[in-house]
C-alpha positions as CSV (number, residue, x, y, z in Angstrom):
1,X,119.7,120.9,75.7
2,X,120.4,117.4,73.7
3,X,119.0,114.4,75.1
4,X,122.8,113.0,74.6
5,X,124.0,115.4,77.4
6,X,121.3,113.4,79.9
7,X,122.5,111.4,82.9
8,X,121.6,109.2,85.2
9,X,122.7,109.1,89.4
10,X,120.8,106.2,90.0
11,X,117.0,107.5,90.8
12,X,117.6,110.8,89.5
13,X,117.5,112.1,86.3
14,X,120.0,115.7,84.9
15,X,119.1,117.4,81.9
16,X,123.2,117.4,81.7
17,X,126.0,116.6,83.9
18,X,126.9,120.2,85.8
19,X,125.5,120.3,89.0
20,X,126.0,123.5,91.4
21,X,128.6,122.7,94.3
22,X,127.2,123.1,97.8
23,X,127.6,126.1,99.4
24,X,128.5,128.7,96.6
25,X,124.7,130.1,96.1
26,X,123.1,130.4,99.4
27,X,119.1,131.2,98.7
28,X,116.3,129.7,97.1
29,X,116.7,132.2,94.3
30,X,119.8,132.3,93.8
31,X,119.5,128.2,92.9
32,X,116.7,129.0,90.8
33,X,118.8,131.3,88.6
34,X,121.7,128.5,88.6
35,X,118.9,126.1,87.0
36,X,117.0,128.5,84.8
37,X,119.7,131.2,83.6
38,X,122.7,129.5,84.5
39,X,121.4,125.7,82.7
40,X,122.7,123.8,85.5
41,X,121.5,120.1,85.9
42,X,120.7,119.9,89.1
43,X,121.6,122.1,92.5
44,X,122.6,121.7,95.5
45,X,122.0,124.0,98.7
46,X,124.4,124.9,101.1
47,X,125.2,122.9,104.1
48,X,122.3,123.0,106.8
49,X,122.9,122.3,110.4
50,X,120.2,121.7,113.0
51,X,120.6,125.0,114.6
52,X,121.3,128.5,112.7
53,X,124.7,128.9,112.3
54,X,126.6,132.8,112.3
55,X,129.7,131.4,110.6
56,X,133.4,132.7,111.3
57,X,134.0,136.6,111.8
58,X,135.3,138.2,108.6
59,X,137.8,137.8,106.6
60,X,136.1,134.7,105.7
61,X,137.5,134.0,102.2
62,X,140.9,135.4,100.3
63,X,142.3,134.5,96.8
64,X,145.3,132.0,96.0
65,X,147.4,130.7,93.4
66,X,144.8,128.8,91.2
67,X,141.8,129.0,93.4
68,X,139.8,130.4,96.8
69,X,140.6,129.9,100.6
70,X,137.3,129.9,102.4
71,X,136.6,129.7,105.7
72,X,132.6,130.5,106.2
73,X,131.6,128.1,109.0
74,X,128.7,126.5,108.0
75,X,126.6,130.0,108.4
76,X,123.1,129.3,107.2
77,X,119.6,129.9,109.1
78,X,119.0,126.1,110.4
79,X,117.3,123.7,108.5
80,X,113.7,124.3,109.5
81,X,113.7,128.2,108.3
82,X,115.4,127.1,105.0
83,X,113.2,124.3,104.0
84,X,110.3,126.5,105.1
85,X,111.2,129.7,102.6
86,X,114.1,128.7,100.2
87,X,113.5,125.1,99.1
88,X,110.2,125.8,97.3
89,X,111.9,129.3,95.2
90,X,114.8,126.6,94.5
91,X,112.1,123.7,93.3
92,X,110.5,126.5,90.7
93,X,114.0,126.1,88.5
94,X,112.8,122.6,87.6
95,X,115.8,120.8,88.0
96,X,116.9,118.3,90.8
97,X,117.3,120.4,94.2
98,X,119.7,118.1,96.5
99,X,119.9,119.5,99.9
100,X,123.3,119.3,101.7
101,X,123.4,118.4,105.1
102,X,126.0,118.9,107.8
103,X,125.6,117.3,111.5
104,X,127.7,116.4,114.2
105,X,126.1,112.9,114.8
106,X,124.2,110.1,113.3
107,X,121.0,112.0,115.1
108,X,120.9,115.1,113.6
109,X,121.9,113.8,110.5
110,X,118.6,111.6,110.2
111,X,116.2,114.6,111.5
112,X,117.3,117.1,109.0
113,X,117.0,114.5,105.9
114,X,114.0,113.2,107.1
115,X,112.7,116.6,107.1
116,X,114.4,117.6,103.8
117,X,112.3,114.7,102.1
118,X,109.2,115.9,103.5
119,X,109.7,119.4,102.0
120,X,110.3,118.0,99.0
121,X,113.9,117.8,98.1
122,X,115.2,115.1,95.3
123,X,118.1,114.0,97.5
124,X,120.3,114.4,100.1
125,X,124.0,115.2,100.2
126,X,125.7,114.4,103.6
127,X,128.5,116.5,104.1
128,X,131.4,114.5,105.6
129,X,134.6,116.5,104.4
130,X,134.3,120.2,105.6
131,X,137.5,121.0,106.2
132,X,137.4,124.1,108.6
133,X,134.7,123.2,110.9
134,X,135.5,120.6,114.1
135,X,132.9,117.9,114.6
136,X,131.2,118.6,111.2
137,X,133.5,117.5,108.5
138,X,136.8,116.1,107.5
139,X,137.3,113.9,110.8
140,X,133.9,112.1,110.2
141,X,134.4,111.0,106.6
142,X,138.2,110.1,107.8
143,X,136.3,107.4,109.9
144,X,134.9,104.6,107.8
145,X,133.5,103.0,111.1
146,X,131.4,106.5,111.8
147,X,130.9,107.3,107.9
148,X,129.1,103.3,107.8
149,X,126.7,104.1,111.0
150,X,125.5,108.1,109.8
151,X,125.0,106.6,106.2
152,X,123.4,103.4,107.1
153,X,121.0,105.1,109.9
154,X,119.9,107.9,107.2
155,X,119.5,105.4,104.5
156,X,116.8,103.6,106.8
157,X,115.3,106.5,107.4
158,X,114.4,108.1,103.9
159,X,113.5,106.9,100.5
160,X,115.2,109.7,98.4
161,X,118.9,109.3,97.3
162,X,121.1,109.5,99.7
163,X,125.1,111.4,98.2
164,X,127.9,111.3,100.5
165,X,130.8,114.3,100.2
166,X,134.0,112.7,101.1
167,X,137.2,115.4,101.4
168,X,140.9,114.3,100.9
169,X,142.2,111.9,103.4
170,X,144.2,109.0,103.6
171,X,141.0,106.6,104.0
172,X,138.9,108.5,101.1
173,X,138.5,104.9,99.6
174,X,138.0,103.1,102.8
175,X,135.3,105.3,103.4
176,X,133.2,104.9,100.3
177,X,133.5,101.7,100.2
178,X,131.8,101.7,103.8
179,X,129.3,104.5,102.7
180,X,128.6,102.6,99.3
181,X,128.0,98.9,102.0
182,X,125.2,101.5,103.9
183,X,123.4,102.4,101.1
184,X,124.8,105.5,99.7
185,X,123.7,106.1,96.1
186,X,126.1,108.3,94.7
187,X,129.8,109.4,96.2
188,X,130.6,112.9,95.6
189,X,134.7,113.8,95.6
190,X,136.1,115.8,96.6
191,X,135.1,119.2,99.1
192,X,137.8,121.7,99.6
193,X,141.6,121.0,100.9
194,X,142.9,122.4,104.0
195,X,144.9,125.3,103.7
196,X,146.0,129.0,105.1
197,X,147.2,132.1,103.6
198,X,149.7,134.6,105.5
199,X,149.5,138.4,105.4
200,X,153.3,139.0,104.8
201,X,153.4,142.5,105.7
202,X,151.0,141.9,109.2
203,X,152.7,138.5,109.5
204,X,150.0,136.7,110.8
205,X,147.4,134.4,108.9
206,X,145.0,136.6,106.7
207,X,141.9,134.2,107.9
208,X,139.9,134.7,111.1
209,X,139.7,131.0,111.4
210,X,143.8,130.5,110.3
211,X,142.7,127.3,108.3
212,X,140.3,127.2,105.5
213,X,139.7,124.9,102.4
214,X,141.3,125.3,99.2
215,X,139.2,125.4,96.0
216,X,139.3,126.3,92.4
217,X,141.6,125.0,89.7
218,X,145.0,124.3,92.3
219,X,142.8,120.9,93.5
220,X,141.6,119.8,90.2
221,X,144.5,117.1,89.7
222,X,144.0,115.9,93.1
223,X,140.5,115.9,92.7
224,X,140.1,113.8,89.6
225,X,143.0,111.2,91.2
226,X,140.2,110.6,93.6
227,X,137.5,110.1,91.2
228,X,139.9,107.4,89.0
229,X,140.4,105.4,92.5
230,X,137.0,105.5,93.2
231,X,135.6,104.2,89.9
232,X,137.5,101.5,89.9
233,X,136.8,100.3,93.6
234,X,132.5,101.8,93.7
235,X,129.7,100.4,92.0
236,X,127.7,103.4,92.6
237,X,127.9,106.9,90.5
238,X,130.9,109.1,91.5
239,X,130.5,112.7,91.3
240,X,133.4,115.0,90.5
241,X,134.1,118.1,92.4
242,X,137.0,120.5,92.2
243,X,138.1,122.9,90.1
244,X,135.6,122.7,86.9
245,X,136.2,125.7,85.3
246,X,135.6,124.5,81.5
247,X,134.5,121.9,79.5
248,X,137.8,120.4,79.5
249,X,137.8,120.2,83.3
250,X,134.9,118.4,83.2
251,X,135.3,115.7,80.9
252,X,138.6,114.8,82.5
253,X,136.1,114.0,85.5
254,X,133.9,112.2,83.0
255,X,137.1,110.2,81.5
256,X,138.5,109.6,85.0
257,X,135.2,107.9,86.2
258,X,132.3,111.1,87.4
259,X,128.9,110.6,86.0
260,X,128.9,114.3,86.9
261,X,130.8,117.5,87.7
262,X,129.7,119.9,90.4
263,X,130.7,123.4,89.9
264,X,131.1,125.9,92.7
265,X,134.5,128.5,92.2
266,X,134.4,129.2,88.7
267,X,130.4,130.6,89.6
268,X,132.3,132.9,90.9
269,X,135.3,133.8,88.4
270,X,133.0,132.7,85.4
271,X,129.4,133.8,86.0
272,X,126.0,132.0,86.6
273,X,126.1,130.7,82.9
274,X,129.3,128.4,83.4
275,X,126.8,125.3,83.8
276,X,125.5,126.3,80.4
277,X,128.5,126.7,78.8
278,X,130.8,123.6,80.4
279,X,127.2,121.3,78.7
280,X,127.5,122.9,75.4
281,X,131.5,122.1,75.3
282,X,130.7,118.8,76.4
283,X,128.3,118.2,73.7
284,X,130.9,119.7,70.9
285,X,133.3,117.0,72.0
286,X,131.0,114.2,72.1
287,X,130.0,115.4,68.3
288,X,134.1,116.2,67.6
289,X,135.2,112.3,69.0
290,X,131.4,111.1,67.2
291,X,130.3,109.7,70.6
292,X,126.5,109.4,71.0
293,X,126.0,110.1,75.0
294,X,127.5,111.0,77.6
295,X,127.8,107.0,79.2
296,X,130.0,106.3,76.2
297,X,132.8,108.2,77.9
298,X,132.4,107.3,81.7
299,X,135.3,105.6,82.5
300,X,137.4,105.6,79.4
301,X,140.8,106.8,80.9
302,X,140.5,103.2,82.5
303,X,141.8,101.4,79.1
304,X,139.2,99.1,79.9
């Protein structure tokens, strides 16, 4: 891959800008394939929790108009197994491994990053915007107050970069600019939306949970809104996140503000090599508008 195509996210360094979305590939293999088949840049796990999680009971996901309704629950095996036997198959793709972490308070958010940088992950990725789980999500990074304490205590507590996953809310700004003031060194934006689909026929929602989030190609507008507020208002990289399906998708996010994209639904409807594919487009425009790298274009839907 050209060296043009390499960023920076402050201490970290990607081969390219696509990253793999949290929560999409849920083994250590299966991010190892993302890195070395797929090309991404970096990966990053799905959401741990202190304690193994079963999830929702099935159906657990249905399609939509432009995108996916999912409604998992946080399943995954608890932090300890996962760092035990996944992190070191996801460390052998050789590309920045950034382990997403979900908790309910300030407490179990420090314990399972302290622990992630122990077993050697590159970064953390608090996960403040899960929109179908209560006490592990969307209410938290609604709260600037509570978003400032669990960023600032984790920042104190590890050396690695410390991302922050902020959904859609009213006080999306509000609370990266209190994350950014505790010491969060990148801002990721945006998770999934709140939504539900109905069973017309059974009349009654097609979910188990009713409500799930909303991802794919219908959030993309929204999504890179929220990266064009951000930039202007953050100091620190913005990530983009919501329906990167192409290299177009993705440089709208580059052009709005995003340093990088993170891909998770089109993994899905596009295949493992979507990483590889959404760099090489990147690099064809770069060569098409004769810019030399990939900081040249950060930003430039600002006019500035």
């Amino acid at each position: 891959m050209s060296r043009r195509l390499m960023v920076k996210l402050g201490k970290l360094k990607l081969r390219n800008p696509t990253m793999l979305a949290s929560g999409v590939l849920s083994n250590g293999s299966l991010l190892r394939r993302a890195a070395i088949e797929g090309g991404a840049g970096a990966v990053v796990t799905k959401s741990l929790t202190l304690e193994k999680r079963d999830g929702y009971p099935t159906p657990v996901i249905v399609g939509a108009e432009g995108g996916l309704i999912n409604a998992v629950g946080l399943a995954n095996q608890g932090y300890e197994e996962f760092l035990k036997n996944d992190l070191p198959l996801a460390k052998k793709g050789k590309v920045c491994v950034i382990v997403s972490v979900a908790g309910s308070n300030s407490r179990e958010f420090k314990e399972i990053c302290v622990e992630s940088e122990k077993a050697g992950a590159d970064a953390v990725e608090l996960n403040l915007s899960c929109p179908h789980v209560k006490g592990h999500g969307l209410e938290i990074g609604a709260d600037p107050k509570l978003v400032h304490e669990i960023v600032g205590v984790t920042r104190e507590s590890i050396e690695i970069p410390v991302h922050v996953k902020l959904g859609l809310s009213d006080r999306i700004n509000e609370s990266a600019l209190a994350a950014q003031d505790a010491g969060a060194d990148a801002i990721v934006a945006i998770n999934t939306v709140r939504a539900m689909a109905i069973d017309v026929h059974a009349r009654r929602p097609v979910l188990a949970n009713v409500y799930g989030g909303l991802s794919g190609p219908a959030i993309h507008p929204v999504a890179v809104r929220c990266v064009h507020q951000l930039y202007k208002q953050l100091s620190v990289p913005v990530i983009g996140c919501g329906g990167v399906k192409d290299w177009a998708t993705a440089v709208e996010f580059l052009l709005a503000g995003a340093r990088a994209v993170q891909i998770g639904s089109a993994v899905a409807t596009e295949g493992i090599n979507v990483f590889g594919e959404v760099a090489k487009g990147i690099g064809r425009y770069l060569d098409a508008h004769r810019f030399k790298s990939i900081e040249e274009i950060v930003g430039c839907a600002h006019g500035e």
